[in-house]
Backbone as XML, in Angstrom:
<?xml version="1.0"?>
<chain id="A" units="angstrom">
  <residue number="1" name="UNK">
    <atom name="N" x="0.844" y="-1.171" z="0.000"/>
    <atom name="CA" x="0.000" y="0.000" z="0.000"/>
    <atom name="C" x="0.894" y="1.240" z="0.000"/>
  </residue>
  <residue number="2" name="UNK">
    <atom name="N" x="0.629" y="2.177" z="-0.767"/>
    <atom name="CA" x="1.291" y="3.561" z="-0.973"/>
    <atom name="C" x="0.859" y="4.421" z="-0.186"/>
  </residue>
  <residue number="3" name="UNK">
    <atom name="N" x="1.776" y="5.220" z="0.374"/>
    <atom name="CA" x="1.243" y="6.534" z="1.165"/>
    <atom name="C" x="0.741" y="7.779" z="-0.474"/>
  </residue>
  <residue number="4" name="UNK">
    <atom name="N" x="-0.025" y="8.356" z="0.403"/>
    <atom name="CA" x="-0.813" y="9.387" z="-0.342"/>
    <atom name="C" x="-0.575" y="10.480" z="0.145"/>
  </residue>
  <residue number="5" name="UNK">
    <atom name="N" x="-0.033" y="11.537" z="-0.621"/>
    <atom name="CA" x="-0.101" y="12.824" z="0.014"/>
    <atom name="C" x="-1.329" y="13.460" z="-0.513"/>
  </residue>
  <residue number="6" name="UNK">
    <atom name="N" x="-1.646" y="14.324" z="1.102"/>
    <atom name="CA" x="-3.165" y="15.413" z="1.036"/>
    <atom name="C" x="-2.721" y="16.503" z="-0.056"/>
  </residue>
  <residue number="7" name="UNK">
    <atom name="N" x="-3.718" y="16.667" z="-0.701"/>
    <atom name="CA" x="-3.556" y="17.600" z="-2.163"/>
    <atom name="C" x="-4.402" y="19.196" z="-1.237"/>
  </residue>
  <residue number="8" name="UNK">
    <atom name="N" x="-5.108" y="19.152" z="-0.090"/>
    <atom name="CA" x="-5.527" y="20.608" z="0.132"/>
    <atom name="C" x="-4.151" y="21.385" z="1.348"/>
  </residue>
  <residue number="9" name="UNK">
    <atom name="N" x="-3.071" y="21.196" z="1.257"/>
    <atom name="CA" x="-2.182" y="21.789" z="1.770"/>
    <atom name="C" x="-2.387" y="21.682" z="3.100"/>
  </residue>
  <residue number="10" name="UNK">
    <atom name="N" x="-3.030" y="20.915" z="4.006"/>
    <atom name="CA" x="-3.141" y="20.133" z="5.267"/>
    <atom name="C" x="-1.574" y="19.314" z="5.260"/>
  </residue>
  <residue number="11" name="UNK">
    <atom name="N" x="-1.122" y="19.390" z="6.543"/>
    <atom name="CA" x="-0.451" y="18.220" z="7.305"/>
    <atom name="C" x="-0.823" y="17.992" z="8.598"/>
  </residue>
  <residue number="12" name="UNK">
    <atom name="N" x="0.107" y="16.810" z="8.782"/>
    <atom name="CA" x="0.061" y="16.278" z="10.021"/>
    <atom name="C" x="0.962" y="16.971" z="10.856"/>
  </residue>
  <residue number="13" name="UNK">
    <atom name="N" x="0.722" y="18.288" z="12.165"/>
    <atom name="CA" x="2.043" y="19.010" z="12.565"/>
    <atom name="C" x="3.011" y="18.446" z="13.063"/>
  </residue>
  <residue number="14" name="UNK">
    <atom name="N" x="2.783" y="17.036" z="13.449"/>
    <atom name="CA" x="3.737" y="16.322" z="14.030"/>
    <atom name="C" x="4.780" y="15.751" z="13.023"/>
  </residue>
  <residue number="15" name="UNK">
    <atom name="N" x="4.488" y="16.112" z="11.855"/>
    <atom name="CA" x="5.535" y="15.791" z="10.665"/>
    <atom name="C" x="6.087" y="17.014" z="10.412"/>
  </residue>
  <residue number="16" name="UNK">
    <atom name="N" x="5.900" y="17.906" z="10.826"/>
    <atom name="CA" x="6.533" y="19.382" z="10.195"/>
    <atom name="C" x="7.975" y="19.606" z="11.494"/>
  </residue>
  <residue number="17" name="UNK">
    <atom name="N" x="9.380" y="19.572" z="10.697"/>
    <atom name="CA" x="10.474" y="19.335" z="10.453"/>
    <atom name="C" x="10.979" y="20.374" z="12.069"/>
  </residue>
  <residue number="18" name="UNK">
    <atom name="N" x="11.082" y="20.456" z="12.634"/>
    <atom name="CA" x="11.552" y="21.654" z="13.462"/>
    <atom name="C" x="12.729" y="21.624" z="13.779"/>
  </residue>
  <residue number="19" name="UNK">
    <atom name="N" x="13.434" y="23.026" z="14.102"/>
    <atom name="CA" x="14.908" y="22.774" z="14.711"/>
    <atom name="C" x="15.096" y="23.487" z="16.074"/>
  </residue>
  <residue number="20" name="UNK">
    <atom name="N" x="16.008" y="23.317" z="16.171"/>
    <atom name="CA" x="16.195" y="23.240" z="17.989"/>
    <atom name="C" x="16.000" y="24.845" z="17.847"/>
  </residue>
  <residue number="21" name="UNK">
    <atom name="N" x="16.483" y="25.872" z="17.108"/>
    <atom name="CA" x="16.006" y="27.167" z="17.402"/>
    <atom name="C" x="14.563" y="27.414" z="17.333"/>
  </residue>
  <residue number="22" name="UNK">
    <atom name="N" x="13.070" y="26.596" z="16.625"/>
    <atom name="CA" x="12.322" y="26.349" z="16.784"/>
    <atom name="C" x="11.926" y="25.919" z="18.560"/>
  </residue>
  <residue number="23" name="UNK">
    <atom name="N" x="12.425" y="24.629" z="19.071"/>
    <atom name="CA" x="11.896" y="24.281" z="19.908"/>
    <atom name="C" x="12.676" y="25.603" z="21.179"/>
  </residue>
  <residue number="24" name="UNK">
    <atom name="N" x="13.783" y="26.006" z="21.328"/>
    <atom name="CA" x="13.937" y="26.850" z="21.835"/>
    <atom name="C" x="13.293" y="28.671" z="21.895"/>
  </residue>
  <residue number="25" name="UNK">
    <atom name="N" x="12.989" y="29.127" z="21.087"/>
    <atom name="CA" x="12.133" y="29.676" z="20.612"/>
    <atom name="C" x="10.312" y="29.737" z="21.493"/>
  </residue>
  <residue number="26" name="UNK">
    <atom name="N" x="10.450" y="28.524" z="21.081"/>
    <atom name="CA" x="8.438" y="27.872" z="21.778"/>
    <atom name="C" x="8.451" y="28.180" z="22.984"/>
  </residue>
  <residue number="27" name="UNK">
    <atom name="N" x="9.630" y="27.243" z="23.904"/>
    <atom name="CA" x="10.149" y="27.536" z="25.081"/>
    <atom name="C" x="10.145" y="29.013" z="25.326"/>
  </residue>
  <residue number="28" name="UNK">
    <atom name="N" x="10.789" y="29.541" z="25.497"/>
    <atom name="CA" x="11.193" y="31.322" z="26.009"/>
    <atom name="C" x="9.828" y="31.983" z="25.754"/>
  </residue>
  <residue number="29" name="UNK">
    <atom name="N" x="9.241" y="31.572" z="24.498"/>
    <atom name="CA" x="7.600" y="32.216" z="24.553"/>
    <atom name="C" x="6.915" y="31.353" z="25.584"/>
  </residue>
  <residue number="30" name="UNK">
    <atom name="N" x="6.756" y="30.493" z="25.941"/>
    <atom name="CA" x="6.149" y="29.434" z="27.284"/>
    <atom name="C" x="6.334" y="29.983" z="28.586"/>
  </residue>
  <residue number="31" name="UNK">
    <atom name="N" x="7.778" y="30.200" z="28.141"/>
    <atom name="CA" x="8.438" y="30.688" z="30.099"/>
    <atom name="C" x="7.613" y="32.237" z="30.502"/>
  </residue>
  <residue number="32" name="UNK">
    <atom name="N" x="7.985" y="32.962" z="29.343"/>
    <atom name="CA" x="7.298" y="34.413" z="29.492"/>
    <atom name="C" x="5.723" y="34.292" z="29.240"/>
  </residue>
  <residue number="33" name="UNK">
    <atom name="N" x="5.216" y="33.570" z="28.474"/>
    <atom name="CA" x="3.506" y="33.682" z="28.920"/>
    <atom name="C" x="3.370" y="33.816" z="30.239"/>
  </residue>
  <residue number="34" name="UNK">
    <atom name="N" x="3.840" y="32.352" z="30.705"/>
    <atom name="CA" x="4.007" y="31.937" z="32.449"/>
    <atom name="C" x="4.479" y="32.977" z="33.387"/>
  </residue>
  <residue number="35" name="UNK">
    <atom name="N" x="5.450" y="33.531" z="33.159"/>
    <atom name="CA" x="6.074" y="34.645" z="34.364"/>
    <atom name="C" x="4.587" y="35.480" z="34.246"/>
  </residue>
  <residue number="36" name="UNK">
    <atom name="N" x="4.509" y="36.293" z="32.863"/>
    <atom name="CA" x="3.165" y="37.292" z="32.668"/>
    <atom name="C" x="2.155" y="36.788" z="33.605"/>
  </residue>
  <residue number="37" name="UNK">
    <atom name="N" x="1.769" y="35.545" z="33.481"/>
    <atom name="CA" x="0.645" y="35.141" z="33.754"/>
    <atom name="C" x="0.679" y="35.123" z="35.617"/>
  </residue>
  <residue number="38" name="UNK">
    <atom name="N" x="1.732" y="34.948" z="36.029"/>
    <atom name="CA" x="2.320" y="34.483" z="37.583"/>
    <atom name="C" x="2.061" y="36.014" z="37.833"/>
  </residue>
  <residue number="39" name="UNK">
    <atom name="N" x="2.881" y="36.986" z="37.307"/>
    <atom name="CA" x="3.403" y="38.730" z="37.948"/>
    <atom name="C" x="1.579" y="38.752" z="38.123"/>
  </residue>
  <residue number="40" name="UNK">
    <atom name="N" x="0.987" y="38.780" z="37.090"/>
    <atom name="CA" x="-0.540" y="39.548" z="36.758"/>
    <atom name="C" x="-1.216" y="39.094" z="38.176"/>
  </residue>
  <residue number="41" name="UNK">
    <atom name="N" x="-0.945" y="37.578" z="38.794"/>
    <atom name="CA" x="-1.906" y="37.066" z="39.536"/>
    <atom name="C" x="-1.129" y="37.324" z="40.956"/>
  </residue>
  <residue number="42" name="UNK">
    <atom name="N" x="-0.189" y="37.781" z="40.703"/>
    <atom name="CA" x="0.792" y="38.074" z="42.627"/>
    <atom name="C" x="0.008" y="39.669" z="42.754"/>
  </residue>
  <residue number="43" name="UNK">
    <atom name="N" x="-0.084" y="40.424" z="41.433"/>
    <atom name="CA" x="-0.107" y="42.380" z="41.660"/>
    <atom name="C" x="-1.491" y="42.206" z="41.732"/>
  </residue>
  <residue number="44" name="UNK">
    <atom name="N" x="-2.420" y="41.491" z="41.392"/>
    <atom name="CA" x="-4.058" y="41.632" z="41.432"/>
    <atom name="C" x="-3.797" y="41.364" z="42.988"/>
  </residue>
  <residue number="45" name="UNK">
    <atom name="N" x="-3.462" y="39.770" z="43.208"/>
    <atom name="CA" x="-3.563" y="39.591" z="45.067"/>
    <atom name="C" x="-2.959" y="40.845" z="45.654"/>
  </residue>
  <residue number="46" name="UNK">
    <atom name="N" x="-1.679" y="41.652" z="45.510"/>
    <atom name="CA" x="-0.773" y="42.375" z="46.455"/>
    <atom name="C" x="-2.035" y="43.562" z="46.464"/>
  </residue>
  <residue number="47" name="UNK">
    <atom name="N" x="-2.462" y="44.101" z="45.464"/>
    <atom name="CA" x="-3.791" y="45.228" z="44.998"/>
    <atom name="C" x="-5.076" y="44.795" z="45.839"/>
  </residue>
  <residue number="48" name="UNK">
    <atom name="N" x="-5.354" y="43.659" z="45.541"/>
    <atom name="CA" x="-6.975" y="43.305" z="46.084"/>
    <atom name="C" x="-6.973" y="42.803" z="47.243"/>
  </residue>
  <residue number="49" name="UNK">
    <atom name="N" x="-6.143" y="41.995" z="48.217"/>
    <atom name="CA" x="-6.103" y="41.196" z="49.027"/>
    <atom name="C" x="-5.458" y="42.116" z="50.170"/>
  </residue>
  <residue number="50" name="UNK">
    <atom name="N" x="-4.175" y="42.783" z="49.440"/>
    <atom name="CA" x="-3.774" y="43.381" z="50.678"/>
    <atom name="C" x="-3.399" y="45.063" z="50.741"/>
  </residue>
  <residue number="51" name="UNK">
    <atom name="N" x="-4.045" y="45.211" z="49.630"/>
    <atom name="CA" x="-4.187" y="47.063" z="49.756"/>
    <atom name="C" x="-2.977" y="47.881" z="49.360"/>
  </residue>
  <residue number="52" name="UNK">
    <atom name="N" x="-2.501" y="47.109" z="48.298"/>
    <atom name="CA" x="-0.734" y="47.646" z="48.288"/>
    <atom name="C" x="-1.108" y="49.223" z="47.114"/>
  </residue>
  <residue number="53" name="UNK">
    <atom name="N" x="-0.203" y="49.894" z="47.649"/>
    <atom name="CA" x="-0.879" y="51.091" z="46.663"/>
    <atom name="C" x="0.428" y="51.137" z="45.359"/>
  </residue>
  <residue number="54" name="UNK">
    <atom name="N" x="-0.138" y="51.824" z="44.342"/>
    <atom name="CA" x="0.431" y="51.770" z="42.989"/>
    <atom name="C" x="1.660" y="51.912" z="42.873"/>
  </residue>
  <residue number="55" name="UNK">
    <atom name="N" x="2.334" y="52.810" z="43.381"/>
    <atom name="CA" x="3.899" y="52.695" z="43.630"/>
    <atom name="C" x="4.629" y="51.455" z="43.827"/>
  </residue>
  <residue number="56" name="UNK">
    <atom name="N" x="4.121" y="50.810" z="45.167"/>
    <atom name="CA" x="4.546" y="49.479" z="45.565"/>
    <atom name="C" x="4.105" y="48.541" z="44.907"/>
  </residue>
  <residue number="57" name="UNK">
    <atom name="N" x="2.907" y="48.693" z="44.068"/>
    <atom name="CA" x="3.125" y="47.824" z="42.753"/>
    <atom name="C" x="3.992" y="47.535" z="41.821"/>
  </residue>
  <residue number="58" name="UNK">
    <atom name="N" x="3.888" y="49.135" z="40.934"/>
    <atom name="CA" x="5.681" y="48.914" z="40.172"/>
    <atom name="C" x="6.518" y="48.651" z="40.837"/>
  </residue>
  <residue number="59" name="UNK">
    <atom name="N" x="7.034" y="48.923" z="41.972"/>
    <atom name="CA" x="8.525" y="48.565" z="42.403"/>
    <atom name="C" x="8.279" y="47.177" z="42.579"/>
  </residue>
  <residue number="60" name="UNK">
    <atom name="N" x="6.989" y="46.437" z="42.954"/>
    <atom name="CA" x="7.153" y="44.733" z="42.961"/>
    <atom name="C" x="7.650" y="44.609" z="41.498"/>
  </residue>
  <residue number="61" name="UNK">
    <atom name="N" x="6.453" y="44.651" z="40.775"/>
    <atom name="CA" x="6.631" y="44.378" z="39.401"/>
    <atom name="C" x="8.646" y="44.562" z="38.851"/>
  </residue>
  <residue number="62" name="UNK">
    <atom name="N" x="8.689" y="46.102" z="38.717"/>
    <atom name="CA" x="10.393" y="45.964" z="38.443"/>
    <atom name="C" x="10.910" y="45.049" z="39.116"/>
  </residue>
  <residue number="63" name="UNK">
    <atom name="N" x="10.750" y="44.915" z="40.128"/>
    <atom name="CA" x="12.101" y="44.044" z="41.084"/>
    <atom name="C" x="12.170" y="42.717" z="40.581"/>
  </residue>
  <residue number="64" name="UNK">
    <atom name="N" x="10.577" y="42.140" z="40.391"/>
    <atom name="CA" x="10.155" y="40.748" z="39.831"/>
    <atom name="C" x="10.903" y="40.775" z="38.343"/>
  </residue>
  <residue number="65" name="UNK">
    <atom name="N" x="10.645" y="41.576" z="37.504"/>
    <atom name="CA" x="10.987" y="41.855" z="35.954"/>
    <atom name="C" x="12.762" y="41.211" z="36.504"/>
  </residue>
  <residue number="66" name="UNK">
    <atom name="N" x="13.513" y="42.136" z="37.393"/>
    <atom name="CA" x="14.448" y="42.516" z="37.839"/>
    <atom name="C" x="15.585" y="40.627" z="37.915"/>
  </residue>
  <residue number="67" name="UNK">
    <atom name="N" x="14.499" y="40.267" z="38.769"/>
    <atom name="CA" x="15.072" y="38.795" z="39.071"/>
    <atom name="C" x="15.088" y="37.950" z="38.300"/>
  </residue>
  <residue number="68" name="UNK">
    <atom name="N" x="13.774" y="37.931" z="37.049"/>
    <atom name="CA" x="13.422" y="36.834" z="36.692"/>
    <atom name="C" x="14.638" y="37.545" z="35.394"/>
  </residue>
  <residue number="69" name="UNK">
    <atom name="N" x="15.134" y="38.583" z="34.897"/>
    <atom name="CA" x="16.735" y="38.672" z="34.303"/>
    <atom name="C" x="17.468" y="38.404" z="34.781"/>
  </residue>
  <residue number="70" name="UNK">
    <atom name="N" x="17.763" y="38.566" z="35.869"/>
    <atom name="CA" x="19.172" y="37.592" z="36.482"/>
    <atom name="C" x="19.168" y="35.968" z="36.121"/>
  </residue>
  <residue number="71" name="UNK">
    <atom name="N" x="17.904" y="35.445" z="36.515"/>
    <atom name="CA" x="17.580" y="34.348" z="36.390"/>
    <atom name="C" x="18.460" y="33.589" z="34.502"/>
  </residue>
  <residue number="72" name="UNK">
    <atom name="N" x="17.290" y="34.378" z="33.771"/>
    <atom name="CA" x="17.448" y="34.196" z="31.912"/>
    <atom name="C" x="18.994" y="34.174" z="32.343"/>
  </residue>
  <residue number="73" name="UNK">
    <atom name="N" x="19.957" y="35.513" z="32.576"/>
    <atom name="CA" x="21.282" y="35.903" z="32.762"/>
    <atom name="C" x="22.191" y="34.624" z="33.337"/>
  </residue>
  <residue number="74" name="UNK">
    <atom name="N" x="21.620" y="33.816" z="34.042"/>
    <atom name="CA" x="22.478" y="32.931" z="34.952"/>
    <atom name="C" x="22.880" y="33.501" z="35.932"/>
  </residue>
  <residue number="75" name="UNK">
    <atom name="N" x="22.933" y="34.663" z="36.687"/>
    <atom name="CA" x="23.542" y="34.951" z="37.469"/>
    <atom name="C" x="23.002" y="34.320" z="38.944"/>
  </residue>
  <residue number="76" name="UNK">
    <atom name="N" x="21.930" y="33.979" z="38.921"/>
    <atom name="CA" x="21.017" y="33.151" z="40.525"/>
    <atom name="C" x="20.142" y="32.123" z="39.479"/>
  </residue>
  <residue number="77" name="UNK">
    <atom name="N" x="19.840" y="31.333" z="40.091"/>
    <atom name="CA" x="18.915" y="30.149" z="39.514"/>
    <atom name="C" x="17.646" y="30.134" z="40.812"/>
  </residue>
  <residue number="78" name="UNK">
    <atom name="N" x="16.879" y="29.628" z="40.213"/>
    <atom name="CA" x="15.445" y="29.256" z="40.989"/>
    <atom name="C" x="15.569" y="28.678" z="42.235"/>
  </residue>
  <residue number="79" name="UNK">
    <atom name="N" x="16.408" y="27.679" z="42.496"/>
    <atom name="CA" x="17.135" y="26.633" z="43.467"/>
    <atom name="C" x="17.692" y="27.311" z="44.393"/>
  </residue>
  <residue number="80" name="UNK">
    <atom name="N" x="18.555" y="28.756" z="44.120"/>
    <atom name="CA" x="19.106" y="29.429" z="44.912"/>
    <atom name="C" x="18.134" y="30.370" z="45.826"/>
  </residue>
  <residue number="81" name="UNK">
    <atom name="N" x="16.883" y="30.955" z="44.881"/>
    <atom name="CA" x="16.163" y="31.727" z="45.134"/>
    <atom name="C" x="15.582" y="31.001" z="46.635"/>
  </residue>
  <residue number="82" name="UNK">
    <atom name="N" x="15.102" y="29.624" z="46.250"/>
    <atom name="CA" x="14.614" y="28.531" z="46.904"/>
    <atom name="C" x="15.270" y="28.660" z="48.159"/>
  </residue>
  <residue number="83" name="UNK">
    <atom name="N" x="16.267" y="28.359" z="47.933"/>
    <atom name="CA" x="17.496" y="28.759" z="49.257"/>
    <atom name="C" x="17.023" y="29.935" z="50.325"/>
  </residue>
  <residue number="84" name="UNK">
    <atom name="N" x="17.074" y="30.803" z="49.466"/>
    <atom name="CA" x="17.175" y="32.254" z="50.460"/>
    <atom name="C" x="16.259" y="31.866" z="51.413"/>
  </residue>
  <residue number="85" name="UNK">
    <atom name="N" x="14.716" y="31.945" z="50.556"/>
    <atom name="CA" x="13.421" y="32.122" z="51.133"/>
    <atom name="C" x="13.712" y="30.697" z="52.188"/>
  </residue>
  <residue number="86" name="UNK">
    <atom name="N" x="13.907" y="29.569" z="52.187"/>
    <atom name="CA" x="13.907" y="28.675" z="53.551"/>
    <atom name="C" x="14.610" y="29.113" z="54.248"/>
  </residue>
  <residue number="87" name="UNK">
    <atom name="N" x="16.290" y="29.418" z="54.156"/>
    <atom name="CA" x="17.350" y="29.295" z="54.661"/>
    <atom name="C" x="17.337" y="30.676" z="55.427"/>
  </residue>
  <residue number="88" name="UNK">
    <atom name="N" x="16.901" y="31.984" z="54.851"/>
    <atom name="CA" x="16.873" y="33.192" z="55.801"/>
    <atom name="C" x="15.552" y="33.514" z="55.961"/>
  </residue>
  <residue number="89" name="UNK">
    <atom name="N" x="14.179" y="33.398" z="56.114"/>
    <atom name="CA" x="13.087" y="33.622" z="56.032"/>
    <atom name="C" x="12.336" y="32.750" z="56.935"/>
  </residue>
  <residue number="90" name="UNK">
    <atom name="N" x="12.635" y="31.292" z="56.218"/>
    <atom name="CA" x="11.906" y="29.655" z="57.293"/>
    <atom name="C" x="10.735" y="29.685" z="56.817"/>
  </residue>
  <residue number="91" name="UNK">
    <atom name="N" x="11.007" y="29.876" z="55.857"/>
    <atom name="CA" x="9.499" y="29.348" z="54.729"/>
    <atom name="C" x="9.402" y="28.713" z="53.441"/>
  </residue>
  <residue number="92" name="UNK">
    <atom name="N" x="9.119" y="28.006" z="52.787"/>
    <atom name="CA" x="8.839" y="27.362" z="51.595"/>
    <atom name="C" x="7.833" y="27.846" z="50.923"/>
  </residue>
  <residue number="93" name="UNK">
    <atom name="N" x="8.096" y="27.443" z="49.492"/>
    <atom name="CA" x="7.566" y="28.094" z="48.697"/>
    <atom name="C" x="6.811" y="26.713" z="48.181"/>
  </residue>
  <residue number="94" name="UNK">
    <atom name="N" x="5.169" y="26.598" z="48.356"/>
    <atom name="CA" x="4.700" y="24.870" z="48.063"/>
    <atom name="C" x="3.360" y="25.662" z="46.826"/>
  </residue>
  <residue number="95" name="UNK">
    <atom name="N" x="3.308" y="25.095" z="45.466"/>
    <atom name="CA" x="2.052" y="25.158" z="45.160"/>
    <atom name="C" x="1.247" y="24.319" z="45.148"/>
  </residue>
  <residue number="96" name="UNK">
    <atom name="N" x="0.012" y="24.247" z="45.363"/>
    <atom name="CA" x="-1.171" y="23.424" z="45.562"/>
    <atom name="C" x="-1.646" y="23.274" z="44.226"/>
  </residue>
</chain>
């Protein structure tokens, strides 16, 4: 039996050829949806939950922007961050 190719310019995407600057690429748009999506839902809680006024918004926001470049940068990793917050604080960071 012969394979048939579709004549209306349909494929299967799982056949379409990608390269690692592709899959890297997907990634970094994934990570930054995610941060966006994380900052949006910490500044609504810091705003609605606990009354933080607009100033102390941006300066969260920058500082957050701030880390999560060091992070991309290599200069601290997540693990370390992890660190601080148990190791000088005595708290964990758990999501449900």
């Amino acid at each position: 039996m012969s394979k048939t190719r579709k004549t209306d310019g349909t494929c299967n995407p799982r056949k379409i050829p990608r390269t690692q600057a592709d899959v890297d690429k997907a990634y970094k748009r994934g990570m930054n949806d995610g941060l966006q999506g994380a900052l949006t839902i910490m500044l609504y809680t810091l705003k609605d939950k606990f009354g933080t006024d607009d100033t102390e918004l941006k300066d969260f926001a920058n500082s957050f922007n701030y880390t999560v470049d060091g992070i991309n940068k290599g200069y601290v990793s997540e693990k370390d961050l992890q660190s601080v917050i148990r190791d000088e604080y005595g708290t964990t960071v758990v999501m449900k």
